[in-house]
C-alpha positions in Angstrom: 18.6 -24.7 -10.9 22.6 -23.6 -11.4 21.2 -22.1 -14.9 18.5 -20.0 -13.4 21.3 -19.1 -10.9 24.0 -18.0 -13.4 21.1 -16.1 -15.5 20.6 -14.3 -12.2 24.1 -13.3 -11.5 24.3 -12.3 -14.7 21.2 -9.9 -15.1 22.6 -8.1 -11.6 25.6 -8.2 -9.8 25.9 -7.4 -6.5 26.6 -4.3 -6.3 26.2 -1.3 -9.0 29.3 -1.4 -11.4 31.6 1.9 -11.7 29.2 5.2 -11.9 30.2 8.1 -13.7 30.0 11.8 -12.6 26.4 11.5 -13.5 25.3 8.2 -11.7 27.4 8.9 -8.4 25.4 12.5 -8.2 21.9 10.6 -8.9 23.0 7.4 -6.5 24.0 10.3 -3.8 20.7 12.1 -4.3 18.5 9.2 -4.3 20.2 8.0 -1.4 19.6 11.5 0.4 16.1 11.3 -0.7 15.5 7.7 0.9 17.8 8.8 4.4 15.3 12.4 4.4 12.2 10.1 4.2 13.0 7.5 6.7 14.3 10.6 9.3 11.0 12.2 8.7 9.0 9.0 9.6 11.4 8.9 12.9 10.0 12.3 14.1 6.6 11.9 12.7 6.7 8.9 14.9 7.9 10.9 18.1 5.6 13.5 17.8 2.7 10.7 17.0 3.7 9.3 19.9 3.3 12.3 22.0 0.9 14.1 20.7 -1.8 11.5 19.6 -4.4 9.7 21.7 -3.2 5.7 22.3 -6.1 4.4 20.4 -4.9 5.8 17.2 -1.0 5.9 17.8 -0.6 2.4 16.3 -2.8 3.2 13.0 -1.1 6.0 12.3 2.3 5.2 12.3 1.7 2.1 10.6 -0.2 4.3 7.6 2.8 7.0 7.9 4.9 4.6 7.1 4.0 3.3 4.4 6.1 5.8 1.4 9.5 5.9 3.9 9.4 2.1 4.0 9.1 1.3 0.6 11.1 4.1 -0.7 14.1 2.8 1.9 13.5 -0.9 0.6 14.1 0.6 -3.0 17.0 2.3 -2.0 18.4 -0.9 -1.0 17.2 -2.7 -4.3 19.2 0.3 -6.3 22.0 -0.3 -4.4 22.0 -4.4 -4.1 20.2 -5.3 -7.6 20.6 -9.0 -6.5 18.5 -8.4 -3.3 15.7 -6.7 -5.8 13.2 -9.4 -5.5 13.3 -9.4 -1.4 12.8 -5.7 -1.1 9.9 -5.7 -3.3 8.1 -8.3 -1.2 8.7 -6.4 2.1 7.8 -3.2 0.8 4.6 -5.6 -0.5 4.4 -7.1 2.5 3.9 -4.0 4.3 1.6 -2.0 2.4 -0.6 -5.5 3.2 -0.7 -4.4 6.5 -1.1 -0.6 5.9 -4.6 -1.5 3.9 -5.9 -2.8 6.9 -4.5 -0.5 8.9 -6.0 2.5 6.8 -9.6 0.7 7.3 -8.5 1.0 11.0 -7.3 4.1 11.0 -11.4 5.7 9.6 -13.1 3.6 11.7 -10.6 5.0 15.2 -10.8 8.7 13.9 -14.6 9.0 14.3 -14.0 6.9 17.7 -13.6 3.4 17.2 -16.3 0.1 16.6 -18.8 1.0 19.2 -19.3 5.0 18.2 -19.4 4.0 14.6 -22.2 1.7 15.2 -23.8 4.2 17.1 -23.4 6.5 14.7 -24.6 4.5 11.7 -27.3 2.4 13.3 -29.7 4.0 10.7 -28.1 3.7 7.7 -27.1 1.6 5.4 -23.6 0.7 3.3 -23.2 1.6 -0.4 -21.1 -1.8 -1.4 -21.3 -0.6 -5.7 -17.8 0.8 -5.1 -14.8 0.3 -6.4 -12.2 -1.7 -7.1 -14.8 -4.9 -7.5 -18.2 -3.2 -7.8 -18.0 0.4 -9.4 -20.1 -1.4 -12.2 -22.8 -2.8 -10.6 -25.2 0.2 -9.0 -27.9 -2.2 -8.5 -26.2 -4.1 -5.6 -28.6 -4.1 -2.6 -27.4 -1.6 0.3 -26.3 -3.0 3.2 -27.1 -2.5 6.8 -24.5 -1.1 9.5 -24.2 -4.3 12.1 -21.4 -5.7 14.2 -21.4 -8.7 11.7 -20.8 -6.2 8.3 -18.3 -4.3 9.9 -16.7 -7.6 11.0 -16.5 -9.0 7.3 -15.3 -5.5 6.4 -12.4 -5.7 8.6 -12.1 -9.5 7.8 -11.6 -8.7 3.9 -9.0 -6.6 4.3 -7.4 -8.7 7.3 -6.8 -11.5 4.8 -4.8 -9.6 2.6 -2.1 -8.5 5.5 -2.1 -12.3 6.3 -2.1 -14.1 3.4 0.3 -11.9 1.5 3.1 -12.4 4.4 2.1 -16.5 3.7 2.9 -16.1 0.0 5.8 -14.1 0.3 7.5 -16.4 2.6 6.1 -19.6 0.5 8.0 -17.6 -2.4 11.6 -17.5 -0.4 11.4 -20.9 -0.3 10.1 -21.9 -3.6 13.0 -19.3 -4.7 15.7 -21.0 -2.6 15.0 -24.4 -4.2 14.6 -22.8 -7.5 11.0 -23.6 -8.3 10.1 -19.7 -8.3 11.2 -17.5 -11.2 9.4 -13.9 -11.3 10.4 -14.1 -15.3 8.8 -18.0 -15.8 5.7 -17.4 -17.5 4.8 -21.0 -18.3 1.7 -22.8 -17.0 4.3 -24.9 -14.5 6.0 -22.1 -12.7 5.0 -21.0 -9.2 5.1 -17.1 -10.1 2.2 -17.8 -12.8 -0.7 -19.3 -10.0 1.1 -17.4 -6.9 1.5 -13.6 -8.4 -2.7 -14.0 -10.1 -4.1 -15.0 -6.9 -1.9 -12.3 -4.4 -3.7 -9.6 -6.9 -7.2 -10.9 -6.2 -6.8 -10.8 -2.8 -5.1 -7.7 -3.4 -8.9 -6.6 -5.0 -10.5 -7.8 -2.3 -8.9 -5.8 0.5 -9.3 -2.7 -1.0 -13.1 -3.0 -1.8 -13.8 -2.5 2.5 -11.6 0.3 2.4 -13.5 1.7 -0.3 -16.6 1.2 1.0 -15.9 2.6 4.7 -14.2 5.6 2.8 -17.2 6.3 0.7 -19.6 5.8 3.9 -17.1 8.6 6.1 -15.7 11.0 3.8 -18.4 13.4 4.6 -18.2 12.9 8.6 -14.1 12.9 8.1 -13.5 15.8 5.7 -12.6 18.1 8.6 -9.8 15.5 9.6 -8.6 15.9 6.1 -9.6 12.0 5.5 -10.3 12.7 1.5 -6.6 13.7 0.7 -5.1 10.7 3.3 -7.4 8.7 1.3 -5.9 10.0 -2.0 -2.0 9.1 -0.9 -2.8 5.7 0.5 -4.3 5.2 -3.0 -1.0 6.6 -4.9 1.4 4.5 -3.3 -0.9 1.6 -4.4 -0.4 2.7 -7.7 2.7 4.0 -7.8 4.3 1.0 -6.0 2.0 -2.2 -7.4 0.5 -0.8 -10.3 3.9 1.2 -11.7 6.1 -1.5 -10.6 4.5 -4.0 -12.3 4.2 -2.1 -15.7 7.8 -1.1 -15.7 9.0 -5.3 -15.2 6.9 -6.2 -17.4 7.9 -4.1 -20.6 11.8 -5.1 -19.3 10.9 -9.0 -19.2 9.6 -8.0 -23.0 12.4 -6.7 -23.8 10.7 -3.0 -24.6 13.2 -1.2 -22.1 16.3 -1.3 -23.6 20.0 -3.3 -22.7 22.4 -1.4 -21.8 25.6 -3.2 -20.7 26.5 -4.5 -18.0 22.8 -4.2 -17.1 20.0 -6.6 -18.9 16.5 -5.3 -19.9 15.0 -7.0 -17.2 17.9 -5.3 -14.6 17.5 -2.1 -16.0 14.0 -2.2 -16.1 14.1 -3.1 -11.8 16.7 -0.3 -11.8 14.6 2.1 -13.2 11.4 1.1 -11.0 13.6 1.7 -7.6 14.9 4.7 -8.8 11.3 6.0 -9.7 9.8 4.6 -6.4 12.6 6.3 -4.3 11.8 10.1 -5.7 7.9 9.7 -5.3 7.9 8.3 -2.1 10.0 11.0 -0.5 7.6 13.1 -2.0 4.6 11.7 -0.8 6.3 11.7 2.6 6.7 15.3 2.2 3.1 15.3 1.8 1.9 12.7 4.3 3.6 14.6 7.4 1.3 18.0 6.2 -1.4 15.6 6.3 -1.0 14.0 9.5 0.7 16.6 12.0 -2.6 17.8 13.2 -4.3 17.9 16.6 -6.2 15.1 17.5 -9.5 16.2 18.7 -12.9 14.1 19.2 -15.3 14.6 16.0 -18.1 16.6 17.3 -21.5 14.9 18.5 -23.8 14.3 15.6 -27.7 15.3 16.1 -29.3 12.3 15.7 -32.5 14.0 15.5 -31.2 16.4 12.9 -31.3 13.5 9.3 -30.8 16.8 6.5 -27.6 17.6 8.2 -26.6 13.8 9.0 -23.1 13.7 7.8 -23.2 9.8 7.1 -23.1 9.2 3.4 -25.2 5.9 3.1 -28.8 5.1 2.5 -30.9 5.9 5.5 -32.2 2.5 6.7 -36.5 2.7 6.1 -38.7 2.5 8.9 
């Protein structure tokens, strides 16, 4: 335990050592970036707030702030290397939450459970999506009930729950130093924990895939295809990225450079990256959702060519 300890301290102090010209400008900036972001969130919040109907004012804030959070938790990892490890599993833990609340969100802006159902009594889901399925086009369609739409929200339910239940089983494995992000043997925690958080990671996203493919076309006015397309770049850019990056570090690919380790410079890197994209997808995000709120328009259901459900019409 005091060895994993002093390897710790010794890969990142506390705080960043003496910058030059150079590293106090791109601190100062980064820092900006992150205090920008979060301040934009704040009045995205109020006008949200103001503006937006209460069945959807939850959702929406929760999805908006999804790039402010993450990129103010890596400001705090470039700033407090040692606390590197907590801010990536609350940035984690909240784009858990921000899955489910994206699946949410779809099924609130065409007017929540009981107008979907309505809506979609005659057709059927398309579950050969991606991330789990993309491969498999003969899966059977499914049909539009209470109980699909209920394991839909279920699969990516689990995900915001479970992932809060592994983080915190990870604090305290860490605190009694049984949990080592660098162990890669067989009896580490990190090695069963990390493989089984990304299944479940899998598994959340397929509903949100699914309900996305099934409402793009009914939601393209509400600009639902380029939401769709920022939710899935912070996925990337803060699971997907952030994983690459540590693992070149832990194999020793990025380079040392004193006082910093690979594997510190390598989480250095990864928060300073993470900080400049997320500001700009916050840019982005606030185009996206500062919008009037209105109903969607009553569909025909009489009228099945211009039916704006994608899905398989159910047969009679």
């Amino acid at each position: 335990y005091s060895g994993n300890m002093t390897n710790l301290c010794i890969m990142c102090s506390c705080l960043p050592p003496e910058l030059d010209l150079f590293g106090i400008i791109l601190y100062s900036v980064l820092t900006f970036m992150a205090a920008v972001s979060m301040l934009i969130y704040i009045e995205e919040c109020i006008y949200i707030y103001r503006k937006v109907p209460s069945n959807k004012k939850s959702v929406i804030i929760w999805v908006n702030g999804a790039a402010p959070v993450i990129g103010t938790m890596s400001c705090l990892g470039m700033w407090i290397p040692r606390a590197t490890m907590f801010t990536d599993m609350t940035s984690a833990c909240y784009f858990a939450i921000v899955v489910f609340k994206f699946l949410i969100m779809m099924l609130e802006e065409v007017g929540g459970d009981e107008v979907f159902l309505q809506r979609a009594r005659k057709y059927k889901l398309r579950i050969s999506t991606g991330p789990c399925c993309c491969c498999c086009p003969c899966l059977p369609h499914v049909a539009i009930t209470r109980r699909s739409l209920f394991l839909l929200k279920l699969g990516s339910f689990q995900f915001a729950l479970l992932k809060i239940i592994f983080t915190v089983l990870s604090i305290v494995l860490w605190t009694n130093g049984n949990f080592d992000l660098a162990d890669l043997e067989i009896t580490g925690a990190a090695i069963w924990i990390n493989p089984f958080v990304g299944v479940l990671t899998i598994i959340a996203l397929w509903p949100v895939a699914i309900m996305f493919m099934h409402l793009r076309t009914t939601l393209r006015t509400l600009k639902i295809i380029p939401k769709y397309a920022m939710y899935q770049l912070v996925l990337v850019l803060s699971q997907l990225q952030s994983a690459i990056i540590n693992i070149l570090a832990m194999n020793g690919t990025i380079a040392c450079v004193p006082p910093y380790s690979s594997q510190a410079r390598g989480y250095m890197m990864s928060q300073q990256l993470l900080i400049l994209e997320m500001f700009i997808i916050t840019l982005v995000t606030r185009l996206l959702y500062r919008r009037e709120y209105d109903p969607l328009p009553e569909e025909d259901a009489d009228d099945m060519e211009n039916a704006k459900m994608v899905a398989v019409p159910v047969e009679a």
